[in-house]
LOVO-96033 format. One record per residue (C-alpha): x, y, z. Coordinates in nm, 4 decimals. Layout:
N
          u          v          w
          X          Y          Z
...
END
This chain:
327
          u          v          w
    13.9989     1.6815    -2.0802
    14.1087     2.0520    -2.0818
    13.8707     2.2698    -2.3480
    13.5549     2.5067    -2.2950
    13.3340     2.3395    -2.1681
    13.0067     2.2444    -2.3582
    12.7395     2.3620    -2.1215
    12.3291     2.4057    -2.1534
    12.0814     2.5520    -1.9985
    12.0057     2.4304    -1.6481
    11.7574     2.6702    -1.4672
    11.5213     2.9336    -1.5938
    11.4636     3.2507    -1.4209
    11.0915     3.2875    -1.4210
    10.9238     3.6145    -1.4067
    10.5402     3.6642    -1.4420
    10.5849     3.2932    -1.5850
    10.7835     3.4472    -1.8745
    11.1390     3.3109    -1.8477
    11.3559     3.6737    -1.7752
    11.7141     3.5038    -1.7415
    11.8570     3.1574    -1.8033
    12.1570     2.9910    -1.6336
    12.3860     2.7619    -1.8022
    12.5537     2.5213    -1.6427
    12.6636     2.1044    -1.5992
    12.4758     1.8697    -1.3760
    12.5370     1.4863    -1.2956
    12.3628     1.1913    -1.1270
    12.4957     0.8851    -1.0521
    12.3153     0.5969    -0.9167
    12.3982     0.3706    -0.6233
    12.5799     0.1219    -0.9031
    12.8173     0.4452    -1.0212
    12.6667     0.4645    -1.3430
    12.5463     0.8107    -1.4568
    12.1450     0.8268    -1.4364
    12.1634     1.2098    -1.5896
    12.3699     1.4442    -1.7361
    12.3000     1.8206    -1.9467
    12.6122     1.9754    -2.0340
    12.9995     1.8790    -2.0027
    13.0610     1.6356    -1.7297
    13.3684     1.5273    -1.8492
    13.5553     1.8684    -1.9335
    13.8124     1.9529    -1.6823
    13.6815     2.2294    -1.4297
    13.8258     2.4052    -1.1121
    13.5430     2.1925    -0.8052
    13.7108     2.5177    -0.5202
    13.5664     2.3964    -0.1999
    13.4021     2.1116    -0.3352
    13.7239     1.9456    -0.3326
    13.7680     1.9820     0.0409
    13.5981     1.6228     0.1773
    13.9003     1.4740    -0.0761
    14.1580     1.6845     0.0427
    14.0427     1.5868     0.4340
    14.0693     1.1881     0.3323
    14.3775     1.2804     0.1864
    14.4867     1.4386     0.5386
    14.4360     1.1726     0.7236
    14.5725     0.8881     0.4978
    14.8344     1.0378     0.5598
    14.8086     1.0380     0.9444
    14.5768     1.3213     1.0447
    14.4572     1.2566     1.3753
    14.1620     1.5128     1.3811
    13.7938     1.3661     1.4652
    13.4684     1.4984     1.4887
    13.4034     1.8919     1.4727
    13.7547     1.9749     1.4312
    13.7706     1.6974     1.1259
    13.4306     1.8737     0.9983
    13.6452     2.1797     1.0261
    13.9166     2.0201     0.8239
    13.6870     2.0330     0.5411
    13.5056     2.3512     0.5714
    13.4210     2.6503     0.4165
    13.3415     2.7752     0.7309
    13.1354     3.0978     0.8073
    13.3786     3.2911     1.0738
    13.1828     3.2461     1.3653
    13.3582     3.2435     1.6982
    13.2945     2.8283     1.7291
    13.4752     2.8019     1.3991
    13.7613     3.0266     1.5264
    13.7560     2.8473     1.8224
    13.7985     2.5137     1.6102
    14.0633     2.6372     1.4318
    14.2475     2.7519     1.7443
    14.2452     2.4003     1.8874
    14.4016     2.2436     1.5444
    14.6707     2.4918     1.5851
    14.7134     2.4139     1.8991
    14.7180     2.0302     1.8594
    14.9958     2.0589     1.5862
    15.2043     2.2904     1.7956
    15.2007     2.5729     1.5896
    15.0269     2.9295     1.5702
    14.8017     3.1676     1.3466
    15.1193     3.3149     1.2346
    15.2477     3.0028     1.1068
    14.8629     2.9614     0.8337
    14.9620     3.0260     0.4406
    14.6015     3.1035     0.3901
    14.5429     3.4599     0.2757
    14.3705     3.7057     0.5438
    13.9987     3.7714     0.5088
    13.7187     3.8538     0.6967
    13.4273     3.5985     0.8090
    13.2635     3.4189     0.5035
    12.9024     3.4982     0.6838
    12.8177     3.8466     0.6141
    12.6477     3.9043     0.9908
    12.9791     3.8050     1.1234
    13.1754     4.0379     0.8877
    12.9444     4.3098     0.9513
    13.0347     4.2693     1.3263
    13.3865     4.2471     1.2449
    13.3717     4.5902     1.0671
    13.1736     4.7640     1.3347
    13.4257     4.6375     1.5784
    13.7504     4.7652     1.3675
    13.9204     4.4004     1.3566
    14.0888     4.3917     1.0916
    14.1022     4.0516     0.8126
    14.2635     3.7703     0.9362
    14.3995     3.4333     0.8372
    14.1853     3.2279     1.1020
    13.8963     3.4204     1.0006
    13.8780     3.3503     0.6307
    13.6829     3.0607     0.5528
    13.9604     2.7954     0.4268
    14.1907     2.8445     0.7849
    14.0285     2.4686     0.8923
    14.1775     2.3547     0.5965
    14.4989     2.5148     0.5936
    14.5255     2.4116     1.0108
    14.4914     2.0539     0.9043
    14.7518     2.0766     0.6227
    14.9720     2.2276     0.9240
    14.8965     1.9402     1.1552
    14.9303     1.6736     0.9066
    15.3082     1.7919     0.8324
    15.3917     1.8276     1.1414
    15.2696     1.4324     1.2004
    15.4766     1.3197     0.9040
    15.7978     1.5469     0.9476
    15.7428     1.7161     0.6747
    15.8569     2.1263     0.6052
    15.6110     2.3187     0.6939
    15.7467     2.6775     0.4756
    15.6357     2.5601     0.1420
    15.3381     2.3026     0.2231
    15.1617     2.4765    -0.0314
    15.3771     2.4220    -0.2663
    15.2303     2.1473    -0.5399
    15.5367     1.9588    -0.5307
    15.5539     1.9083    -0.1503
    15.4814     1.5661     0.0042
    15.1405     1.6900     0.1640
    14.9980     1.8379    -0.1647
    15.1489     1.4989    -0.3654
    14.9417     1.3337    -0.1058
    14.6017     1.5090    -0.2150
    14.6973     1.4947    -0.6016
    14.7225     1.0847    -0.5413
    14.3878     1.1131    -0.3480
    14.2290     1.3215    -0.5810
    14.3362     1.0576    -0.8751
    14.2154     0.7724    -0.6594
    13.8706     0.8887    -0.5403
    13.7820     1.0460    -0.9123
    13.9720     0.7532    -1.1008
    14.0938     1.0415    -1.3333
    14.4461     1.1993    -1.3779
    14.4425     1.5725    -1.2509
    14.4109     1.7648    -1.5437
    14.5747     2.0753    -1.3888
    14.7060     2.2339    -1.0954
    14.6343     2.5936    -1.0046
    14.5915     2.8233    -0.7233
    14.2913     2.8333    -0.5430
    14.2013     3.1728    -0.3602
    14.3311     3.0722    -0.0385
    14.6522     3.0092    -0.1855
    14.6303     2.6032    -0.1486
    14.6874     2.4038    -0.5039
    14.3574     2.3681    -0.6681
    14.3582     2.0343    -0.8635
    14.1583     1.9723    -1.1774
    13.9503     1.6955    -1.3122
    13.5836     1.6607    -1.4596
    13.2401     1.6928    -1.2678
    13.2137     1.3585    -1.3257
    13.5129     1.2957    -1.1572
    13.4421     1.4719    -0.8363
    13.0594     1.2947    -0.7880
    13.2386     0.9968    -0.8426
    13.4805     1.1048    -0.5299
    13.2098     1.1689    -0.3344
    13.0132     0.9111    -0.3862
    13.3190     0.6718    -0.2751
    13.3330     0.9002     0.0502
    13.0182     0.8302     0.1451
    13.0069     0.4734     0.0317
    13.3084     0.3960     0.2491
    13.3436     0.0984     0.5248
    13.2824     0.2343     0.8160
    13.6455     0.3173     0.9729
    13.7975     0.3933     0.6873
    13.9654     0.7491     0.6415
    13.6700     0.8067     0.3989
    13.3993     0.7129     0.6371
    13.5682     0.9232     0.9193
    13.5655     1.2449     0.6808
    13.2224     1.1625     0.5516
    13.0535     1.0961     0.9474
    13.2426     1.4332     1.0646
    13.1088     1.6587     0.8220
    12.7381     1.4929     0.8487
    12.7712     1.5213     1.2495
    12.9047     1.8079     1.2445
    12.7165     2.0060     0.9228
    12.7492     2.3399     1.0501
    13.1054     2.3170     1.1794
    13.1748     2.2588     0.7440
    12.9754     2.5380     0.6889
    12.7943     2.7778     0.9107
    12.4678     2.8787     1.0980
    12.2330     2.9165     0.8246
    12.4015     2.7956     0.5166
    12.1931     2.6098     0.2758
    12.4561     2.3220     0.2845
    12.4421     2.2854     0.6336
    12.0552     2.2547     0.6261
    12.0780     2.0314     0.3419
    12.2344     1.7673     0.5113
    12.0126     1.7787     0.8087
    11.7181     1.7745     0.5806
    11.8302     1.4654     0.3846
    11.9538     1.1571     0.6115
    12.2795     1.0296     0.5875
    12.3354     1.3305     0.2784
    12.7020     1.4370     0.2464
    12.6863     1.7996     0.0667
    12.9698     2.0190    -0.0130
    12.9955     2.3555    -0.1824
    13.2318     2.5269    -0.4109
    13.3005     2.9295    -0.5467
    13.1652     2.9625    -0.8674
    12.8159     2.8207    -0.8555
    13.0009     2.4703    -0.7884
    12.8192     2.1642    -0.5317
    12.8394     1.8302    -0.4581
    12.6392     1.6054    -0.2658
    12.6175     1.1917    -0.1941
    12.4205     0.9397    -0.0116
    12.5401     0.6406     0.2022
    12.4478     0.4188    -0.0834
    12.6415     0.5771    -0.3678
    12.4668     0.7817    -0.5221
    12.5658     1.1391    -0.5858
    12.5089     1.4401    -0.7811
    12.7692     1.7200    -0.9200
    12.6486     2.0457    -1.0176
    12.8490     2.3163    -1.1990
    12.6885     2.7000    -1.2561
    12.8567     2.8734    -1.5726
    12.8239     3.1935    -1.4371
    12.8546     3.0967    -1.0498
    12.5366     3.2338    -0.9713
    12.4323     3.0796    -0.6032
    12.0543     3.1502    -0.6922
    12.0787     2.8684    -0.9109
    12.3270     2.6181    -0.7413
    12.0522     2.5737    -0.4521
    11.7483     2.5129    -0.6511
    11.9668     2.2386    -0.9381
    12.1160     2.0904    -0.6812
    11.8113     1.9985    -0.5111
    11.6612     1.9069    -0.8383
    11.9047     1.6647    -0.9448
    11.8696     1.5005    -0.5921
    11.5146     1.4676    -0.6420
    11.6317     1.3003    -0.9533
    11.9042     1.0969    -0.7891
    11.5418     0.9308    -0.5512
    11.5583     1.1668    -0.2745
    11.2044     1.2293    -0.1353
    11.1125     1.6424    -0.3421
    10.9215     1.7039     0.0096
    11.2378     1.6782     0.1507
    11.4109     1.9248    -0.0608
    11.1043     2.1548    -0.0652
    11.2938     2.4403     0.1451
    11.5600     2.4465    -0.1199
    11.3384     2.5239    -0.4252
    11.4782     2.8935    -0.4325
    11.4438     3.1841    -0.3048
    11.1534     3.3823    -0.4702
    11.2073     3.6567    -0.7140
    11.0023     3.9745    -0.5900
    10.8302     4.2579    -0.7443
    10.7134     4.5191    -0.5408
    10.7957     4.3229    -0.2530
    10.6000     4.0229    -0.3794
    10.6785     3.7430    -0.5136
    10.6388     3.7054    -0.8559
    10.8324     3.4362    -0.9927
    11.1607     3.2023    -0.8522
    11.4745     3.0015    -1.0352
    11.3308     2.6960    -1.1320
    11.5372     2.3781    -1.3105
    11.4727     2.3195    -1.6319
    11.2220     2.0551    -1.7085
    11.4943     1.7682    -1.7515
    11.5532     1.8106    -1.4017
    11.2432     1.9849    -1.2267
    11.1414     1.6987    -1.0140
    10.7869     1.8103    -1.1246
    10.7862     1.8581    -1.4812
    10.7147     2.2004    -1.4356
    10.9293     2.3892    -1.6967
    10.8914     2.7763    -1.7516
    10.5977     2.7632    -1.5340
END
């Protein structure tokens, strides 16, 4: 359903325990059975998931013939960081399909991780499209055309038989009809539906028979966690924290994450902020029966005052695995 979304408050910012700043925002959790366990805000308005779309787009890929496994399927569906073993990944996709970097529709960019970019800069390289952080993606999409005969000029292109392909994938996995179609900022088609819609595509991911082109995404990106993300990104730790956790971000304060079992939580940040993704996420896992010890490391980053800490994002008390509201 396309209209402004009705969102509420979903973490505090918590200075000196007076609350300083408060993010609005969506969050969902489903249970193992699919039904929703929790929701604050709009799940059902239609929203832009970015990134957290990718693990759909990948099962789209290779429904359609994809060969990729392991790492370079993990890359498939990454927002990866730029470092050289990403490059590296990206460089064998190409290579696999036959093509080159020159033949990528992704917009040029330097590395996603800002150690890596600052390297890049120091160095003089200049932005490329296998360094910006969608070129797994975009190799894929390459490779998968060139399996099915398809054009490979306008692949990007919503009306092309590869981006059909992920608009039928994206309406089976979410059970909704695509809402819209825009342009993501890589240049691929961004498709539409409701943060309902996309825990509920994750959740089927991870749920999958093993074998499947769902369980072959889902095992590549858990094997593989930093290969969909990078050294030291709080997704990538996630799922090593968490057993058997499939996690995905998005631009724009967007996440996803799902168990084995089926259960799966959505989270959507109004104003995009990161420093409040992390902690809600975490929270509505908690929620959602993961073990809070587990999730301990991704409670926030404190906020400091004089170089100390004096106060931290916290959920709001419907979702603060510990009640502990404005504290």
């Amino acid at each position: 359903m396309i209209r402004e979304p009705r969102h509420v408050p979903v973490a505090h910012l918590i200075r000196g325990g007076i609350v300083e700043g408060v993010h609005y925002g969506s969050v969902v959790v489903l249970g193992a059975d699919g039904r929703t366990q929790l929701r604050l805000g709009d799940i059902e308005a239609a929203f832009h998931p970015r990134s957290a779309l990718k693990p759909v787009q990948a099962v789209a890929m290779v429904r359609a013939g994809l060969p990729l496994t392991g790492e370079l399927l993990s890359l498939a569906a990454a927002s990866h960081s730029g470092e050289e073993r990403h490059l590296a990944g990206v460089r064998r996709i190409l290579g696999a399909a036959g093509v080159t970097e020159d033949d990528l529709r992704n917009v040029p960019d330097l590395p996603y991780d800002p150690v890596v970019r600052d390297v890049w800069v120091r160095e003089g390289r200049p932005p490329s499209r296998l360094a910006q952080n969608c070129s797994g993606k975009h190799a894929a999409m390459l490779y998968t055309c060139k399996v099915n005969g398809w054009p490979l000029e306008d692949c990007l292109d919503p009306a092309h038989p590869l981006q059909r392909a992920v608009a039928g994938t994206v309406e089976d996995l979410t059970g909704q009809t695509v809402a819209g179609v825009t342009v993501d900022g890589c240049g691929a088609p961004l498709f539409s539906v409701s943060l309902y819609g996309l825990a509920r595509a994750v959740a089927r991911i991870t749920a999958a028979p093993a074998g499947t082109p769902e369980a072959r995404v889902a095992d590549a990106m858990r094997a593989h966690a930093e290969m969909a993300s990078g050294s030291g990104r709080d997704i990538a730790a996630l799922m090593r924290a968490v057993p058997g956790l499939l996690a995905k971000d998005g631009f724009e304060g967007v996440q996803v994450a799902a168990l084995p079992d089926g259960r799966a939580v959505a989270v959507k940040i109004a104003d995009g902020a990161d420093r409040a993704r992390v902690p809600v996420a975490a929270a509505a896992l908690a929620r959602a029966g993961v073990d809070p010890a587990a999730l301990a490391a991704f409670a926030g980053e404190p906020l400091l005052g004089g170089g100390e800490p004096v106060g931290r994002v916290r959920p709001v008390g419907a979702l603060d695995p510990f009640g502990r509201a404005c504290a």
